[in-house]
C-alpha positions in Angstrom: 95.4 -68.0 -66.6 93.9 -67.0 -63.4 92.4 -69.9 -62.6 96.0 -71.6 -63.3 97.3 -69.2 -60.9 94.9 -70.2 -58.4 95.5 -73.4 -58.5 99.0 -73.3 -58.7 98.9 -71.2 -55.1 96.0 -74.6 -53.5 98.8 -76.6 -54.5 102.1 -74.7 -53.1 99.4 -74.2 -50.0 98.1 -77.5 -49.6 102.0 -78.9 -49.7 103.2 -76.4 -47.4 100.2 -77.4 -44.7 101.3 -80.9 -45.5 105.1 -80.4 -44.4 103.8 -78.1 -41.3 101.9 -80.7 -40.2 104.3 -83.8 -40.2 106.5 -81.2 -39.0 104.5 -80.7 -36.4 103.5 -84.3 -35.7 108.0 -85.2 -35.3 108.6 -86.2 -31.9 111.7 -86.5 -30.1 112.6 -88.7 -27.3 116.0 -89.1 -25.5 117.5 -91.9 -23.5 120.2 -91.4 -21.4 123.0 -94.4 -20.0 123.0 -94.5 -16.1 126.0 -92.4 -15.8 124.4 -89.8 -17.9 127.3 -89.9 -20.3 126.2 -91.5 -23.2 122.7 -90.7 -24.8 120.0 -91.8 -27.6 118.4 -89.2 -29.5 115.4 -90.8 -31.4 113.6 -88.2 -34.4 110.8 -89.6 -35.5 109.4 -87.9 -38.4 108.1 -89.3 -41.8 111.3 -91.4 -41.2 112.9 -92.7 -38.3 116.2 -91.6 -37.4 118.6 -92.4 -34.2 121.9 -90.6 -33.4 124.5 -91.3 -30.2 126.3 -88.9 -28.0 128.7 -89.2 -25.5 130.1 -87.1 -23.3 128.6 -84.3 -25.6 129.9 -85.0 -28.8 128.4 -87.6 -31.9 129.3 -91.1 -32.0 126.6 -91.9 -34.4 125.1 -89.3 -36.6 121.5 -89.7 -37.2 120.7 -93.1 -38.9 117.6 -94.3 -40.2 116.0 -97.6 -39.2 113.0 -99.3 -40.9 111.9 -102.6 -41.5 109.9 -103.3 -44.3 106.7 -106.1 -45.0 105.4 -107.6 -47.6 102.2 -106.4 -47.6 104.5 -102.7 -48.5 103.7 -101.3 -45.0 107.1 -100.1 -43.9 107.6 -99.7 -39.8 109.3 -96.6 -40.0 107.8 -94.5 -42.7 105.0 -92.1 -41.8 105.0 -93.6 -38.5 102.7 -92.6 -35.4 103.3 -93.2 -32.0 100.6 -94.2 -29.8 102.7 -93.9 -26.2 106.4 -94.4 -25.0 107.3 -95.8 -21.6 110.6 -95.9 -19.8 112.0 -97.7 -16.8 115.4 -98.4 -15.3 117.0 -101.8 -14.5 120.2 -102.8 -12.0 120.6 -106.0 -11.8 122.7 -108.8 -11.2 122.9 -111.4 -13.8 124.2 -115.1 -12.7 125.6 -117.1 -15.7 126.0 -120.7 -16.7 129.5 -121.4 -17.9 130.7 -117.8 -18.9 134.1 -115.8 -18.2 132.3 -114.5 -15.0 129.9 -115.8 -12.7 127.6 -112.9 -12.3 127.1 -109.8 -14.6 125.9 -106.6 -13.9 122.8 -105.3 -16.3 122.3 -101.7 -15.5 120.7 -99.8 -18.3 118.0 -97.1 -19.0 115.1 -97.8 -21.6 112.7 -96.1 -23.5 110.1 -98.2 -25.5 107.9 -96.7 -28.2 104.5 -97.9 -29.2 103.5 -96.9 -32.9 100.1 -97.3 -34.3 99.9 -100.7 -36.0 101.0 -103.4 -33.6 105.0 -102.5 -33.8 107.3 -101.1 -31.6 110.9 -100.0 -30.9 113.0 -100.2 -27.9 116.1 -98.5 -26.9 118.6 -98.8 -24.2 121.2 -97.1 -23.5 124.1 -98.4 -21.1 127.3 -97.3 -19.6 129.3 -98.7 -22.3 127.0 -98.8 -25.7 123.9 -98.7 -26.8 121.1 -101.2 -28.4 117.8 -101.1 -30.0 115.8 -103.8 -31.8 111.9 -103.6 -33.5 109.1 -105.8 -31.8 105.8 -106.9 -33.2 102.3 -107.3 -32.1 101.5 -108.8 -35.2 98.8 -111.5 -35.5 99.1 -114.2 -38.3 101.7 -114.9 -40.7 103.8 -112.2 -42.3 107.2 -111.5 -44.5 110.4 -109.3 -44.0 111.2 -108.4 -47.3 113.6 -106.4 -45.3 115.2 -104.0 -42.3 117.2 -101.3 -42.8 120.0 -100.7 -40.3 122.5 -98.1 -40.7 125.7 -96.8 -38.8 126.4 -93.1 -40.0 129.5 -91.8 -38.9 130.7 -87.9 -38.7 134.3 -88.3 -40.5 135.8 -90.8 -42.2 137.2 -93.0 -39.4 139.7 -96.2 -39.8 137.6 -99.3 -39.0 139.0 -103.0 -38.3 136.8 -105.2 -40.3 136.6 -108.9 -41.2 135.4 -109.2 -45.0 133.7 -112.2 -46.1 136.2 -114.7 -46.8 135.1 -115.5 -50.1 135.0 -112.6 -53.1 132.1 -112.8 -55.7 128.5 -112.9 -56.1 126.7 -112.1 -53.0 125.4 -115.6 -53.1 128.6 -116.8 -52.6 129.5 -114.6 -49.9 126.0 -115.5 -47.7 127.0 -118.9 -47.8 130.8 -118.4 -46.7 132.0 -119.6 -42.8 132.4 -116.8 -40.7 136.4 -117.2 -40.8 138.4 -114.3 -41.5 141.5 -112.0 -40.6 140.6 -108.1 -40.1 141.1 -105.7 -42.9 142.2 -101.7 -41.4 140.7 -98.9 -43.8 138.9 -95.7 -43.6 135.4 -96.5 -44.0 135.0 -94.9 -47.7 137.9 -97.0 -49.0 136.2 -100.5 -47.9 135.2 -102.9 -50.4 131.7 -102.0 -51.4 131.3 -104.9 -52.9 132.3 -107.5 -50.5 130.2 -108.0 -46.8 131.8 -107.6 -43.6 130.3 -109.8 -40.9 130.3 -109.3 -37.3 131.5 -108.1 -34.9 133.2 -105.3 -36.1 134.7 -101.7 -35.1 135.2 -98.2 -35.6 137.8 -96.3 -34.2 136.4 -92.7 -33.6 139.9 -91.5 -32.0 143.2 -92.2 -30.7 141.5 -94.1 -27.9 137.8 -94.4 -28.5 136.3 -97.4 -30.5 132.5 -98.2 -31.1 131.9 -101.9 -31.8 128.8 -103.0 -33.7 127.1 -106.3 -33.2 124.2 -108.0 -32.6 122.4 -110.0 -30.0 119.3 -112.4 -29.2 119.9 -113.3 -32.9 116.9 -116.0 -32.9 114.4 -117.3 -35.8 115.9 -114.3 -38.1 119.2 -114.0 -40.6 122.0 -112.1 -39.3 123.2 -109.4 -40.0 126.0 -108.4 -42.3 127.2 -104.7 -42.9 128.5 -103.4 -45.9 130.0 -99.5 -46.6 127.8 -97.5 -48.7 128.7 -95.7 -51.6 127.9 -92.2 -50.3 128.8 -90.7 -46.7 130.7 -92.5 -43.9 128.3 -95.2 -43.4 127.8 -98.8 -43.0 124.1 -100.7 -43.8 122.9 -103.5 -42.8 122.6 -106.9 -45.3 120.6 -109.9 -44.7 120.1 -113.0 -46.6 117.3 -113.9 -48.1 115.8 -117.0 -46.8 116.9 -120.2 -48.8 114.2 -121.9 -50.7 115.2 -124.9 -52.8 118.7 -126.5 -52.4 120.6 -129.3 -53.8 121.8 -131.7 -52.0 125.2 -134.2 -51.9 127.5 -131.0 -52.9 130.6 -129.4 -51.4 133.0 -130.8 -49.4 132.5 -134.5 -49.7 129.3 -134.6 -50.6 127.9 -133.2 -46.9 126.8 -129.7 -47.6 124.0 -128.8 -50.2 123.9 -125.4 -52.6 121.1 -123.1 -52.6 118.8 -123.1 -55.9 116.9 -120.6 -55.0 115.7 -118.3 -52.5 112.4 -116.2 -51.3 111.7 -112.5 -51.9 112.1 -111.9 -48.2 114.6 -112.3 -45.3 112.7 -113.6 -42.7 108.9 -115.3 -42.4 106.8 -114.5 -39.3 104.0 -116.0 -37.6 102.8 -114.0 -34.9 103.9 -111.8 -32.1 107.6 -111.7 -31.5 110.6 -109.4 -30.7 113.7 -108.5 -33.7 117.7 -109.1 -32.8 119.2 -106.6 -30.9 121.4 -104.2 -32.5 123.9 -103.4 -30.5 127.0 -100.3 -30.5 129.8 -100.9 -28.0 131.5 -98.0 -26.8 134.8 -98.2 -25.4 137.3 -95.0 -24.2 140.0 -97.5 -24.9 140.7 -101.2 -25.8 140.3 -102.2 -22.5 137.0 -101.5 -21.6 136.0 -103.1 -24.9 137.6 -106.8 -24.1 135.6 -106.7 -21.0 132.5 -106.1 -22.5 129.6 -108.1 -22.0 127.0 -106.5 -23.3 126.1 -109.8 -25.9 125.0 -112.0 -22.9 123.4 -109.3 -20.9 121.0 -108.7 -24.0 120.8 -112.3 -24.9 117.0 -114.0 -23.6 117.6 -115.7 -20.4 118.1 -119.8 -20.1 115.0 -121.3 -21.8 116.5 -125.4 -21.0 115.7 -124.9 -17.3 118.1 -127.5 -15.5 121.7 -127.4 -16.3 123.5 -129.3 -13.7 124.0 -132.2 -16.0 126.4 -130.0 -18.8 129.7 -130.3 -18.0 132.2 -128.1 -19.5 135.9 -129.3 -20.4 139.0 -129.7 -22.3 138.8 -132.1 -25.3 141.5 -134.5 -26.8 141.1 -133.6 -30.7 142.0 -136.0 -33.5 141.3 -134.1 -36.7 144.2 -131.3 -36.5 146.5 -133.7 -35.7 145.7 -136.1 -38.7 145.4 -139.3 -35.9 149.0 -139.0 -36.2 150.8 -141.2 -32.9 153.9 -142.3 -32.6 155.4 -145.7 -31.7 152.4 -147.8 -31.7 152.0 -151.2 -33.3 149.0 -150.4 -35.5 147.7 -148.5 -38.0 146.4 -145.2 -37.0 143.7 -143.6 -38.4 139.5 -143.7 -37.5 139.6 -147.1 -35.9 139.0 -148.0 -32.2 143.0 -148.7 -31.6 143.8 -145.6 -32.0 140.2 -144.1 -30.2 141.2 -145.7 -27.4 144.6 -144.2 -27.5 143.1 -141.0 -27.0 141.0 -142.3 -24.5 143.9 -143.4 -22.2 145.6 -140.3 -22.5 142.5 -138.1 -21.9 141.9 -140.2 -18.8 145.7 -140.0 -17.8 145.7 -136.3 -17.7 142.5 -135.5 -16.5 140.8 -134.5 -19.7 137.3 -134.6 -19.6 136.2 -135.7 -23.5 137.4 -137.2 -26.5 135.9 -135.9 -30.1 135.7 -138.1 -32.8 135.5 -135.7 -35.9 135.1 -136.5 -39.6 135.1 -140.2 -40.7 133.7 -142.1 -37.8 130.2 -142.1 -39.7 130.1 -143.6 -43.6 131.4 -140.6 -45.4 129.2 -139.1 -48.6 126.1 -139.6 -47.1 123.4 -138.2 -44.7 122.9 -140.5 -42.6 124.3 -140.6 -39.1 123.1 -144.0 -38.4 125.9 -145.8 -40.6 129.0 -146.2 -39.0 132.5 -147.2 -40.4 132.9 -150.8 -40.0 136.6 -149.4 -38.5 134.7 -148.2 -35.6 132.5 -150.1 -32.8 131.2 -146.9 -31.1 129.5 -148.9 -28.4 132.9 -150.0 -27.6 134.5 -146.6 -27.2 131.7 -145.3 -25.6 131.9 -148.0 -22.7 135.5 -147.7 -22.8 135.6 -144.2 -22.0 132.8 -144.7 -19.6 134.9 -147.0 -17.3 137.9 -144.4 -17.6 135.9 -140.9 -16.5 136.1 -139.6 -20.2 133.1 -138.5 -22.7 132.6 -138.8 -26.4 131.3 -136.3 -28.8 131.1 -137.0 -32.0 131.4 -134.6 -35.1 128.3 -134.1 -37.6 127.7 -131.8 -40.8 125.0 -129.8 -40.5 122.7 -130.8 -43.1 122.8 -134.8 -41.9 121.9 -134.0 -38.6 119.2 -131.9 -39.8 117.4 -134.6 -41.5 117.2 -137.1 -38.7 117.6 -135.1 -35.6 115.4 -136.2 -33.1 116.3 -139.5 -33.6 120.2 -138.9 -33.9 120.1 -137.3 -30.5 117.7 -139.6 -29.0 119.5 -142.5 -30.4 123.2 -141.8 -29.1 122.4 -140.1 -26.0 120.7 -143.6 -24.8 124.6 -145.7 -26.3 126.4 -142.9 -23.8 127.5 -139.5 -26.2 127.8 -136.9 -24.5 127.5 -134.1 -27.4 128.1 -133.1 -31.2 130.2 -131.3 -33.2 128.1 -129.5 -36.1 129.7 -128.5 -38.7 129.4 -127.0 -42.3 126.3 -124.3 -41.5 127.9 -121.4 -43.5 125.5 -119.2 -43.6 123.3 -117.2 -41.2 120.0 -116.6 -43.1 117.0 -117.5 -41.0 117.1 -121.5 -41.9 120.4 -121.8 -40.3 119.7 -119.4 -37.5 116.7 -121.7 -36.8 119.1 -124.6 -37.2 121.7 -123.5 -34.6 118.3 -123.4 -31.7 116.6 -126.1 -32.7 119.7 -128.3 -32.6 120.4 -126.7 -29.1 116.6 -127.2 -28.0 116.8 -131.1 -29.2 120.5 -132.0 -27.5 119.5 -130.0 -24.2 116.2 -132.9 -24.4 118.7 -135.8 -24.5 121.4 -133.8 -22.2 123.5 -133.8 -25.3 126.7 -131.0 -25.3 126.6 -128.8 -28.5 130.1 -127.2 -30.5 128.8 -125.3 -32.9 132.3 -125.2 -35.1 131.0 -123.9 -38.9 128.8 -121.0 -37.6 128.7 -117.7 -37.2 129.5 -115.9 -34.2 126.8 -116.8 -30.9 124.8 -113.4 -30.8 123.5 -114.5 -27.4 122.8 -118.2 -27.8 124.8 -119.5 -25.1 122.7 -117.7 -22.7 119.7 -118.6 -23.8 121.0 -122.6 -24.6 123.6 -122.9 -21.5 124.1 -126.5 -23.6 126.0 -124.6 -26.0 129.7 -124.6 -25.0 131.5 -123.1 -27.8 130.8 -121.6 -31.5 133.6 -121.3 -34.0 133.1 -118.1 -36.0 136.6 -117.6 -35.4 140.1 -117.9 -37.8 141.5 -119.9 -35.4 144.0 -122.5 -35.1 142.8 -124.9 -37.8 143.9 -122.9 -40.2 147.7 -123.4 -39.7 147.3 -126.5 -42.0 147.1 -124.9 -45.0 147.4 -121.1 -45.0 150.7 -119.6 -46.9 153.6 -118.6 -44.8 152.1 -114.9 -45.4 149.3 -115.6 -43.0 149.7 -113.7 -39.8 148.1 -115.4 -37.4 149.8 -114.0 -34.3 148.8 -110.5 -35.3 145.1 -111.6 -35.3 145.2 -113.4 -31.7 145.9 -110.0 -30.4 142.8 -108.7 -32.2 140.2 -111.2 -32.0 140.3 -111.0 -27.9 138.8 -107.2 -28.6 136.7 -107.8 -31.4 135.4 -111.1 -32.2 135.6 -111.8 -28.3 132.6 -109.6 -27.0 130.5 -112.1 -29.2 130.7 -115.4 -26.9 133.8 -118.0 -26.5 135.6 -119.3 -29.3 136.2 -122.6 -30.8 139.5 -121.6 -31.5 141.4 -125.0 -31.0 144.7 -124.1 -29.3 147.5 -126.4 -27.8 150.1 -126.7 -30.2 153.1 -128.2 -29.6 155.4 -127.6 -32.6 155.8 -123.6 -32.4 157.7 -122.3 -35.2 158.9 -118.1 -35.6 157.6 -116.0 -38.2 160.6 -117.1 -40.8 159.7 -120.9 -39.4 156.6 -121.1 -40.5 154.8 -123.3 -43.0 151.4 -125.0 -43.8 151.7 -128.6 -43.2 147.8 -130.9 -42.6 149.7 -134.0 -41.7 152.3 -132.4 -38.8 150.6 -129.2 -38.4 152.5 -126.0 -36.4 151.3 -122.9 -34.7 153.0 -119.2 -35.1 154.3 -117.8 -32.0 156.2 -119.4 -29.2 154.9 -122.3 -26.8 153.8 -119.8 -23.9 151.8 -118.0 -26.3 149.8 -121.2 -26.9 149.9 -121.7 -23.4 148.6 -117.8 -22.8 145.8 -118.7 -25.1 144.2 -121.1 -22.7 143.9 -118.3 -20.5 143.5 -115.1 -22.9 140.9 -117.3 -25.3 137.1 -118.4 -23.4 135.8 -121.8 -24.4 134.2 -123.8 -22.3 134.9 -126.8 -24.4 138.6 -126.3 -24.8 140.4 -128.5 -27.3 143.9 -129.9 -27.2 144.6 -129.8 -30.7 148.2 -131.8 -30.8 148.3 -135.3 -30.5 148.7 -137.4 -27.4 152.5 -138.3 -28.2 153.5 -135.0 -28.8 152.2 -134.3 -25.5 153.4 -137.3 -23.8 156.8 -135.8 -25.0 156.4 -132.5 -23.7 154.8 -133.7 -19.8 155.6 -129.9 -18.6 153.3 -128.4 -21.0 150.9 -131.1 -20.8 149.9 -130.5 -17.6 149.6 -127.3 -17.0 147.1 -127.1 -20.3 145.3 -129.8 -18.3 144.7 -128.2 -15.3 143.0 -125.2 -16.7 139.8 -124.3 -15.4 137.5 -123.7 -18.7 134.9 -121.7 -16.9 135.5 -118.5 -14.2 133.9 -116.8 -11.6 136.5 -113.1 -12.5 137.6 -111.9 -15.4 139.5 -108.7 -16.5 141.7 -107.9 -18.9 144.1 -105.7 -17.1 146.5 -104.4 -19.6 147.3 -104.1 -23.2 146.2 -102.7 -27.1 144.5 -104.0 -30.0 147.0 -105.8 -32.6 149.6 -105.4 -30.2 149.3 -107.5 -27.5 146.6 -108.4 -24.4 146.7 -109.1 -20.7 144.0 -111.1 -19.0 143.5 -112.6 -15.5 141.0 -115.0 -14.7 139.8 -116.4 -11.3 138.4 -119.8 -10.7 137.6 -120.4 -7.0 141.3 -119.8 -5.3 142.9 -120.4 -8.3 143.7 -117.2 -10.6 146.2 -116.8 -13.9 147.6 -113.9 -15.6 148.2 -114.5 -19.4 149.7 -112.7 -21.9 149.8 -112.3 -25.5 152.2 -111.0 -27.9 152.3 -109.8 -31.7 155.7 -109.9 -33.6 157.3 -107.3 -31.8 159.6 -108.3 -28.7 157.6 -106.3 -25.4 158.7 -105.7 -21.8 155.8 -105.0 -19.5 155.5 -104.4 -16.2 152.1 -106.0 -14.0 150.5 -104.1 -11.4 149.9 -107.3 -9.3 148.2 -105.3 -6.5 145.8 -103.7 -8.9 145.0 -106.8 -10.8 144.3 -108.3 -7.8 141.4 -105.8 -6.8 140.5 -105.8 -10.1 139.1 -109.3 -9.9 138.2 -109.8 -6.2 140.9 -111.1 -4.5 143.5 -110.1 -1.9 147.1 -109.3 -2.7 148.7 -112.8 -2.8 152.1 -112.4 -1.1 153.0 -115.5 -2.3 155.0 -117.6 -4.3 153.6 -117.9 -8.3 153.9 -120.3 -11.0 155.6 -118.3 -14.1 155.4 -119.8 -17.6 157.6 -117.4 -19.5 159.1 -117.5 -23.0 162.7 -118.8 -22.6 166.2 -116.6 -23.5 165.9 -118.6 -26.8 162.2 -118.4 -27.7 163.2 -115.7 -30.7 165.1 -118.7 -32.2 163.1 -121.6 -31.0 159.5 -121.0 -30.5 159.0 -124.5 -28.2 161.7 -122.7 -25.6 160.1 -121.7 -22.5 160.7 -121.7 -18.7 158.5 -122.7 -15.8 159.5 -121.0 -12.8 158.3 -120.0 -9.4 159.0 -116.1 -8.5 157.9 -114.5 -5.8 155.3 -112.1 -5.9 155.6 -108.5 -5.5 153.5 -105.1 -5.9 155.1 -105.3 -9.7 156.4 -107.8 -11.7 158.6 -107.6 -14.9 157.8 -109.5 -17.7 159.1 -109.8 -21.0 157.3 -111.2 -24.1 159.5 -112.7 -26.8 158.3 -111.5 -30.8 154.9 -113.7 -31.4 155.4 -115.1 -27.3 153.2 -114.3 -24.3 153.3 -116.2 -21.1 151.4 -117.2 -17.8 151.4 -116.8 -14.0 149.5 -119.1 -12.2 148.6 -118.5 -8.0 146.4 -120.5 -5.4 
């Protein structure tokens, strides 16, 4: 008994010298933003924990991190740290093809160096935070996975965008990244459906924090999903695909997955992780102007980018090829190509897409065209008129034969793809994405990645990419139920999906039908709202590529509108987004050289604002224009007639009235 006794006490001993002496061996390191307003406390213990404060009060309660190999050692468990350095960075960032022409990246750091050939960095900035793992890791290696959690203090009301698709989680991971936004408190979100990103938080009347990701390269992205215990969200990735099936979903162009690897990512030598990233706005203004994506994003890696040209594109698919008064058969055939052509050329519209059905449909194989079309042809003809093709691909053909796709087409004339049909971000499709930038930036190929998930930094590092879809956006119109609410979500998306990178979002309808108007239709499609607040979208929405989505005679019968969509820049050297609240509505100016616009977007509920002209003025670096302005405003009959508008010149004073008609918005334009 006494030698049980003695025992028993070595062993309560021994355990309590244990716990004393990882105790003793925590460390605790703080990073401050530049203001000193926002800080990152890091507790590194037998696990690894961060928390955020700001202004003295928690915006994220302590959340573990840890990323897991498959050899079992876990970067974050029992971890020791062999030194930390910090340093500070101001800079001045100049973009390619972005909503501003230089950004400011001002941020403290702290990097940590653990025993073991990992690391973790953290910065913290005026407006959010970010951290990400790196590795010094020679050889080949396996994720099996990385934990990433968001713990929140109370149960807060978040805006999230589910999954589109319910079910397995297989069939969610291969979903498009295309959905409305869901407003619950965290602990009554679907635990069983992911949300992808980005998403936000709203931790009080005005304060939001906005999680997403950035420098998303050669590793799946990242979903989140509400736990079951505690206000928290948790990271999902997908495993990486193994076999796949080929000739299945939508005609025959996408493949299933068979099967897929015990692991999320595979690793081969040194590298850095994503960066996740927190957003933290003191109100829905600060968070549209965010661009904390591309200042985290790896800088251009294509060197030269003189020869991408950003634009407006005459669309075909949305429309159904559907002209009027012509003396052929419309459809994929040159006649009606070269329709598109003339009326691109006439209005100053830089490309012309040819999507779906100019290559033999069913197959992969990009090399067989439709005996309807003589791409040589259009090509030339579009050649000797000032106007570009790009022609639309699905993913998994232009995968197969991609060098020689690129290579092939760029020497007829193309000027870019289309891809299409990714859905999915596990590392094979993340890879995709980059490669396909790294081969069309070789041929001086243009790049819309429609079918994707959002851009997590790309278009920084792949200037070549214009535009990435990720977004519910216009296309849907054609066959959603009259229940859809897609005028509520354009006064979202602007402070949520937004921060991300532009949007394929394919505006420019011209058949604008009211809430009770509304109805799915693929061969005549319509928009919800009023004209002006497709024309507000041109200037409220970023994409570089910018589609028209109507067809050309619906535009040649509307000349007023046409235009003035055509002679909006697609690019800007200011942007701010002066006035406004998410799900409500938005104002944002935008300055290209001497020219600047206002545009505004509405919800359903008939608004009266009044602009600050002088203030918006400084706000984006120019000088009060007492001047005369262009006005596109909803007409005095826009709440019956969605196409009713008025074009106007007012002149301007310190404040100018404006009212906003239920689903409207409208546009000043000053040089």
């Amino acid at each position: 008994m006494k030698k049980l006794l003695t025992f028993v006490f070595l062993a309560l001993f021994m355990a309590m010298q244990a716990a004393t002496s990882v105790f003793a061996s925590a460390k605790n390191y703080t990073v401050a933003s530049p203001d000193g307003n926002t800080e990152i406390s890091i507790n590194i213990g037998q696990i690894i924990t961060y928390s955020v404060s700001q202004e003295g009060e928690y915006v994220l309660a302590p959340s573990p991190i840890s990323m897991t190999l498959n050899d079992g050692n876990i970067w974050g468990v029992g971890a020791r740290v062999r030194h930390a350095s910090r340093h500070s960075v101001d800079e001045n960032i100049s973009t390619h093809f972005y909503k501003q022409s230089q950004v400011r990246n001002n941020y403290n750091d702290i990097k940590i160096i653990f025993m073991g050939d990992w690391a973790l960095e953290f910065r913290a900035y005026d407006d959010g935070i970010a951290y990400r793992f790196s590795s010094n890791k020679k050889g080949s290696y396996e994720i099996t996975n990385e934990q990433s959690s968001f713990n929140f203090t109370k149960d807060f009301y978040s805006n999230v965008p589910y999954v589109r698709t319910e079910g397995s989680i297989e069939t969610q991971i291969t979903d498009s990244f295309e959905n409305t936004y869901t407003y619950k408190k965290i602990s009554e979100l679907d635990k069983s459906r992911l949300m992808f990103l980005p998403l936000n938080v709203e931790l009080s009347a005005n304060k939001k924090i906005t999680i997403s990701e950035s420098d998303l390269r050669d590793y799946p992205g990242m979903y989140l999903r509400s736990a079951f215990e505690g206000h928290s969200l948790k990271g999902f990735f997908a495993p990486l695909r193994n076999k796949v099936q080929e000739h299945s979903g939508y005609n025959n162009l996408q493949v299933i997955i068979k099967s897929r690897y015990p692991f999320i990512a595979r690793v081969n030598g040194p590298r850095t992780f994503p960066w996740r990233m927190a957003i933290i706005s003191r109100n829905d203004l600060e968070l549209a102007n965010s661009t904390m994506t591309y200042r985290l994003a790896a800088p251009n890696v294509i060197g030269d980018v003189s020869w991408v040209k950003p634009g407006k594109v005459a669309w075909d698919w949305w429309n159904d090829w559907n002209l009027e008064g012509v003396d052929f058969k419309t459809g994929v055939n040159n006649q009606t190509y070269k329709y598109y052509i003339d009326f691109a050329a006439k209005n100053g519209i830089e490309y012309v897409i040819l999507d779906e059905g100019w290559a033999v449909n069913k197959v992969y194989d990009l090399m067989k065209i439709v005996p309807e079309i003589n791409l040589k042809e259009l090509v030339d003809y579009g050649k000797e008129r000032g106007v570009g093709i790009i022609l639309w691909a699905g993913y998994y053909a232009f995968d197969r034969d991609m060098e020689n796709v690129c290579k092939f087409y760029s020497e007829m004339g193309v000027k870019g793809f289309k891809v299409d049909f990714m859905n999915g971000d596990d590392q094979a499709l993340v890879d995709f994405n980059e490669r396909t930038a790294k081969t069309c930036a070789k041929y001086h190929l243009l790049v819309d990645l429609h079918g994707s998930f959002k851009p997590a930094g790309i278009q920084r590092t792949y200037p070549n990419i214009l535009n990435v879809e990720g977004v519910s956006g216009l296309e849907q119109m054609k066959w959603q139920p009259i229940t859809y609410d897609q005028v509520s979500y354009d006064v979202q998306l602007p402070y949520i999906r937004m921060i991300a990178g532009s949007m394929d979002y394919t505006q420019g309808a011209m058949n604008n039908a009211l809430k009770s108007q509304f109805y799915p239709c693929g061969s005549k499609p319509m928009s919800q709202g009023t004209r002006c607040h497709q024309f507000a979208e041109y200037i409220v929405f970023f994409s570089p590529l910018c589609m028209l989505c109507d067809s050309p005679t619906n535009y040649e019968k509307n000349p007023v509108s046409t235009s003035f969509i055509a002679s909006i820049p697609t690019i800007w050297d200011e942007t701010k987004t002066v006035q406004g609240e998410m799900g409500k509505y938005i104002v944002t100016a935008r300055r290209s050289g001497n020219k600047w616009y206002i545009g505004g977007l509405n919800n359903w509920d008939a608004r009266d604002i009044i602009l600050d002209i002088e203030d918006i003025a400084k706000q984006i670096g120019v000088k009060f224009p007492v001047s005369i302005a262009t006005a596109y405003i909803d007409g005095i009959n826009a709440d019956k007639n969605g196409t009713d508008f008025q074009k106007m010149s007012i002149k301007i004073t310190k404040e100018v009235n404006i009212h906003m008609a239920a689903g409207g918005g409208f546009v000043l334009q000053f040089e």
